[in-house]
C-alpha positions as CSV (number, residue, x, y, z in Angstrom):
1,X,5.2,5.7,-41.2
2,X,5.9,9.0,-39.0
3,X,2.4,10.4,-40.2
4,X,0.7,7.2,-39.2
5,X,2.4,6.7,-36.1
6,X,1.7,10.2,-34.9
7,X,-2.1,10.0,-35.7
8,X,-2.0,6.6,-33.9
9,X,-0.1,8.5,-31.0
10,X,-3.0,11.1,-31.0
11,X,-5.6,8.4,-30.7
12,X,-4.1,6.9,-27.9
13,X,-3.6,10.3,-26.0
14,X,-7.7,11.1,-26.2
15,X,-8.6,8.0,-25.7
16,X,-6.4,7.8,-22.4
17,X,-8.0,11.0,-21.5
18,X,-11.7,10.1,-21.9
19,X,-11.1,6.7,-20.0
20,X,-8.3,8.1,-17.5
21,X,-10.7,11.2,-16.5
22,X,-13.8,9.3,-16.2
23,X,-12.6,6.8,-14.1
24,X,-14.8,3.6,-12.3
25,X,-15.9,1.5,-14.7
26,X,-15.0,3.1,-17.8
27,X,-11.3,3.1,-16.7
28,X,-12.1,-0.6,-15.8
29,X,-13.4,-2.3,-18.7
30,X,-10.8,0.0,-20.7
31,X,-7.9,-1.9,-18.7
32,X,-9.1,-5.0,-18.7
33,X,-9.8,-5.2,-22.0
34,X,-6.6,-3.8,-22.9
35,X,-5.3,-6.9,-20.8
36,X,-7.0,-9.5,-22.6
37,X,-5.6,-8.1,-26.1
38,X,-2.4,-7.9,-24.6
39,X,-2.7,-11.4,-22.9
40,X,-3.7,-12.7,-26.9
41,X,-0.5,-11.3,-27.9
42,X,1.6,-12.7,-25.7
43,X,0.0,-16.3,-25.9
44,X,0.4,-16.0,-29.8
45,X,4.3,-15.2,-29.5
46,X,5.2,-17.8,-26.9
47,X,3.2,-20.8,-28.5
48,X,0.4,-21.2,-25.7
49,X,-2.1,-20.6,-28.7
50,X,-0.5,-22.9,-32.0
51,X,-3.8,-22.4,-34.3
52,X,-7.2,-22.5,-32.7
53,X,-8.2,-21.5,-29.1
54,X,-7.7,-23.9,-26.7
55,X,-8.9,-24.9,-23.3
56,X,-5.3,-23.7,-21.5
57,X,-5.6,-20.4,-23.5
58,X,-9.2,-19.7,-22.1
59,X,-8.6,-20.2,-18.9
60,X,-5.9,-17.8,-19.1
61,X,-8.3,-15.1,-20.2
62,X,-10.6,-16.2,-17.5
63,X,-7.7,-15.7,-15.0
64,X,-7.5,-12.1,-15.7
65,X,-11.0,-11.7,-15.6
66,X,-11.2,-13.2,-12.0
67,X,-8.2,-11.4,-11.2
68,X,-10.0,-7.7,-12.2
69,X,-13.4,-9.3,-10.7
70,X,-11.3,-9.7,-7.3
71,X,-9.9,-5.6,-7.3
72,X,-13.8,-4.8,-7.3
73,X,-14.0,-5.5,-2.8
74,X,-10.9,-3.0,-2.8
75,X,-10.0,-5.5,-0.4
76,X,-5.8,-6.7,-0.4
77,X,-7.0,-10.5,0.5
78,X,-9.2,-11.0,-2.4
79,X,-6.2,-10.3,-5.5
80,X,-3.8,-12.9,-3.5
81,X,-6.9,-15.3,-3.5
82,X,-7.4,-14.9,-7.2
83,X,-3.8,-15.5,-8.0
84,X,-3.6,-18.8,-6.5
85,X,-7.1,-19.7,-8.2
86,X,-6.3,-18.7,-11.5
87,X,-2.5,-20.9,-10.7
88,X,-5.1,-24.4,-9.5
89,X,-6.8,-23.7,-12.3
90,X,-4.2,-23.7,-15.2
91,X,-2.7,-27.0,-13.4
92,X,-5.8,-28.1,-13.5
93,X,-6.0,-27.7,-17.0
94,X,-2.6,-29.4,-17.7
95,X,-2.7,-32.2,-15.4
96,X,-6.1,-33.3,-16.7
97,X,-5.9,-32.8,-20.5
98,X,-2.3,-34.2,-19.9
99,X,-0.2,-34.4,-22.4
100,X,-2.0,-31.9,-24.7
101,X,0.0,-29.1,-23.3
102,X,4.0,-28.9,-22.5
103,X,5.1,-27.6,-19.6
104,X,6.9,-24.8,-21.2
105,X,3.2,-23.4,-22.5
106,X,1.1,-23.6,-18.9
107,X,4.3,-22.0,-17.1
108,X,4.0,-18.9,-20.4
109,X,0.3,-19.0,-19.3
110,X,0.1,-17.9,-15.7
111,X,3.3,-15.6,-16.5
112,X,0.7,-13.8,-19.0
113,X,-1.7,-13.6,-16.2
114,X,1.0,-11.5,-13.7
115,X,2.9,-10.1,-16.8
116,X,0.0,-8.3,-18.4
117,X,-2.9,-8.8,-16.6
118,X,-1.6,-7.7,-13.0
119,X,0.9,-5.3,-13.9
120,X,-1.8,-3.5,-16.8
121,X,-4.0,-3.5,-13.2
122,X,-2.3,-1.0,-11.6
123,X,-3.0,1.8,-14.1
124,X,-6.5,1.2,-12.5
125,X,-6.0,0.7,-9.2
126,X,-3.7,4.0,-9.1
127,X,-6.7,6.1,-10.4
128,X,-8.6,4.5,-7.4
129,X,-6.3,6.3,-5.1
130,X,-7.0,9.0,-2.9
131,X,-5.2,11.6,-5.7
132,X,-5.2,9.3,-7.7
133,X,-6.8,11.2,-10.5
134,X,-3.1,13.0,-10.5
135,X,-1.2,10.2,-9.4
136,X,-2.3,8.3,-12.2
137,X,-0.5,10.5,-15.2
138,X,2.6,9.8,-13.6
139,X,2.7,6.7,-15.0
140,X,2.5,7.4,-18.8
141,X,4.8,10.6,-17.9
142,X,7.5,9.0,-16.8
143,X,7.0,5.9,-19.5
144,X,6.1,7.6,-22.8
145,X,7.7,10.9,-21.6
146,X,11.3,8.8,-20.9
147,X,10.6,6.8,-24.2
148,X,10.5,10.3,-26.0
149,X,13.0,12.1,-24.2
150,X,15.7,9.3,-24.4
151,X,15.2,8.9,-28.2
152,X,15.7,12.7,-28.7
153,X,18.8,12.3,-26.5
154,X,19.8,9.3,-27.9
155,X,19.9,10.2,-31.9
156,X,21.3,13.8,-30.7
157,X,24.1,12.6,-28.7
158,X,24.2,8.6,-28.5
159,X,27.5,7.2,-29.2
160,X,27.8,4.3,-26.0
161,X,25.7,1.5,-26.6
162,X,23.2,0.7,-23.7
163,X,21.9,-2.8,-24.8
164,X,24.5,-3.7,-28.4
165,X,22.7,-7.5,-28.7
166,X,19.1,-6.5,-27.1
167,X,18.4,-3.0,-28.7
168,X,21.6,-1.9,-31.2
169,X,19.7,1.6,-30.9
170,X,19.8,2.3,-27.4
171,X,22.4,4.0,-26.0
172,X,23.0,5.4,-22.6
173,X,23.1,8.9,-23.4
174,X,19.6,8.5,-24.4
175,X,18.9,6.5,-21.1
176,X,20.4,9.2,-18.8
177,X,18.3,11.4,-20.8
178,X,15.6,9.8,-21.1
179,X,15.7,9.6,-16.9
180,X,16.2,13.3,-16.5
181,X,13.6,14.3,-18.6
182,X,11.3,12.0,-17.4
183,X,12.4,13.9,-13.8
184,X,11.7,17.6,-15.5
185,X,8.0,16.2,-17.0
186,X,7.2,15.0,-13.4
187,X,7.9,18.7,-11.6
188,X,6.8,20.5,-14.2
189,X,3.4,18.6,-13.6
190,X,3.5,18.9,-9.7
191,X,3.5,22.6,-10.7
192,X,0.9,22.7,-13.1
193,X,-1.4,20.5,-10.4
194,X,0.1,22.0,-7.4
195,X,1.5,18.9,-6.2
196,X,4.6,18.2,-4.2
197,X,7.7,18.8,-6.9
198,X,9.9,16.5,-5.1
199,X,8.0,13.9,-4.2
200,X,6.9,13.8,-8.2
201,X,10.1,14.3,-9.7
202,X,11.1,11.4,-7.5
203,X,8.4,9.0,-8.4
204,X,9.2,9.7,-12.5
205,X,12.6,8.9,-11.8
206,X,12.0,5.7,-10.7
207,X,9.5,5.1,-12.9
208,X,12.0,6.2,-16.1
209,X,14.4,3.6,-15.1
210,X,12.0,0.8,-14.4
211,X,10.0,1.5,-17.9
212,X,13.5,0.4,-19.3
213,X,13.5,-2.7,-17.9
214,X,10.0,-2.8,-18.8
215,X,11.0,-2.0,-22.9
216,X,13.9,-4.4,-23.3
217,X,11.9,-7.7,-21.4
218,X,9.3,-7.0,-24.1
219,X,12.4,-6.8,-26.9
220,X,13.8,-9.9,-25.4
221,X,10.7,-12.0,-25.3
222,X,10.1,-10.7,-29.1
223,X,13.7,-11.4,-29.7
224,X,13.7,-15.1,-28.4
225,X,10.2,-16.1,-30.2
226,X,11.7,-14.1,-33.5
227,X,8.8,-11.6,-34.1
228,X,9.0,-8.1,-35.3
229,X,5.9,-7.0,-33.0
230,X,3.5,-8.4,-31.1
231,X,0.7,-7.2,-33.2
232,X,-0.8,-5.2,-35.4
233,X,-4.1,-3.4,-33.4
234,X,-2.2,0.3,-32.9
235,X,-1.0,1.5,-37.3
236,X,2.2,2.8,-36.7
237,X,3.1,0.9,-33.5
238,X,2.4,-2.5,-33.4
239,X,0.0,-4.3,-30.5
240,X,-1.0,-3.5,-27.8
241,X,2.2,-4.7,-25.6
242,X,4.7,-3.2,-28.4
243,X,2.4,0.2,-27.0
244,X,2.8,-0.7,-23.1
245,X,5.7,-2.7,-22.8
246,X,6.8,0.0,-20.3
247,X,3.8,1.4,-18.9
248,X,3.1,-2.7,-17.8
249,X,6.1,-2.2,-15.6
250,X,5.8,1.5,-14.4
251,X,2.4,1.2,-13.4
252,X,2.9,-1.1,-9.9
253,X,6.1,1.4,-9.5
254,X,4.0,4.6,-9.4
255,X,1.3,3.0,-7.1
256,X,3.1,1.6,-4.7
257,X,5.5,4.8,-5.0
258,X,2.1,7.1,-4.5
259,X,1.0,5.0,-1.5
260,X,4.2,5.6,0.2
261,X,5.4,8.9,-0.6
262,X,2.1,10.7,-1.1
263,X,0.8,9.6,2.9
């Protein structure tokens, strides 16, 4: 399994290179796609897909796709405008197919829409920063590097439980470790690019503790539909959102955190 998992881990890495460093559309389709998997997933676990495709699962994909189709202007009215489409259009889809779907499964899919397809987003729309070919690392630093870093910690020195009911394995040792690596990764970067050591330590920080949150809501959600992993795409890890659970909630952190501090 470690063998698998690391070659897996490999893959990923070159593959987030080629895409990461070419940037534009390459980085683009790469994302979106990513979404749409990811979207599948999470439509398979919380029963908006129960057998075939159906009309309120497509129009879910076609959300995200307007919603990446919109990021194109680089122009903050046209993603707002999107949103509230792709929201008419799933009520649409409910009210007039009424009752084929519950309420439960059209509110699951526009959460899909924000939960993976906006959130995945900003891992694009980072690399479309000015810097942003720098900026853009920090977010699988300070996700993957804190993932790493904490389980090190954690099976070194772990003894107080972080999350006993969510995640038995977690334990805070590993999350103050997993933070304060996540902080050393991000300077020793700024050094290696010549960027500002504070201001990156900083953003990695935050980004650590909010890739967390990001892990344990993708735990939860797997916990409450009773699922080992979302899927089976990445040997070794699972799907695609058992691989990005926490880069889905770091990436908005480091953009809006390199927008702000990087002025």
């Amino acid at each position: 399994m470690f063998k698998t998992r690391l070659i897996s881990g490999i893959v990923l890495v070159l593959v987030a290179l080629l895409t990461i460093c070419s940037g534009g559309i390459v980085l683009f389709m790469t994302v979106l796609c990513l979404s749409v998997i990811g979207l599948m997933e999470l439509y398979k676990a919380m029963k908006v897909r129960k057998g075939k495709f159906n009309l309120l699962e497509v129009t879910g994909y076609a959300g995200v796709l307007i919603f990446y189709l919109s990021l194109l202007p680089q122009d903050p009215m046209y993603p707002m405008m999107a949103l509230i489409l792709d929201l008419v259009l799933i009520m649409a889809v409910y009210v007039f197919t009424y009752p084929t779907y519950h309420a439960n499964q059209v509110m699951a899919a526009f959460f899909g829409i924000i939960y993976v397809g906006v959130m995945l987003s900003f891992v694009y729309q980072t690399r479309m920063l000015e810097g942003g070919k720098f900026h853009v690392w920090l977010i699988f630093l300070c996700s993957w590097g804190c993932d790493t870093c904490a389980y090190c910690v954690g099976v070194l020195f772990g003894k107080h439980k972080m999350a006993p009911v969510l995640s038995p394995k977690k334990s805070v040792e590993g999350a103050i470790g997993g933070v304060v690596g996540a902080v050393l990764l991000g300077v020793i970067y700024a050094l290696a690019t010549k960027g500002g050591a504070f201001e990156y330590g900083l953003i990695c920080g935050a980004g650590a503790l909010i890739s967390m949150v990001g892990d344990l809501a993708a735990s939860a959600i797997k916990r409450n539909q009773e699922i080992k992993d979302y899927g089976k795409l990445i040997p070794g890890h699972g799907g695609i959102l058992d691989r990005f659970d926490s880069v889905i909630f770091t990436a908005p952190i480091i953009y809006y955190l390199s927008v702000l501090l990087m002025r």
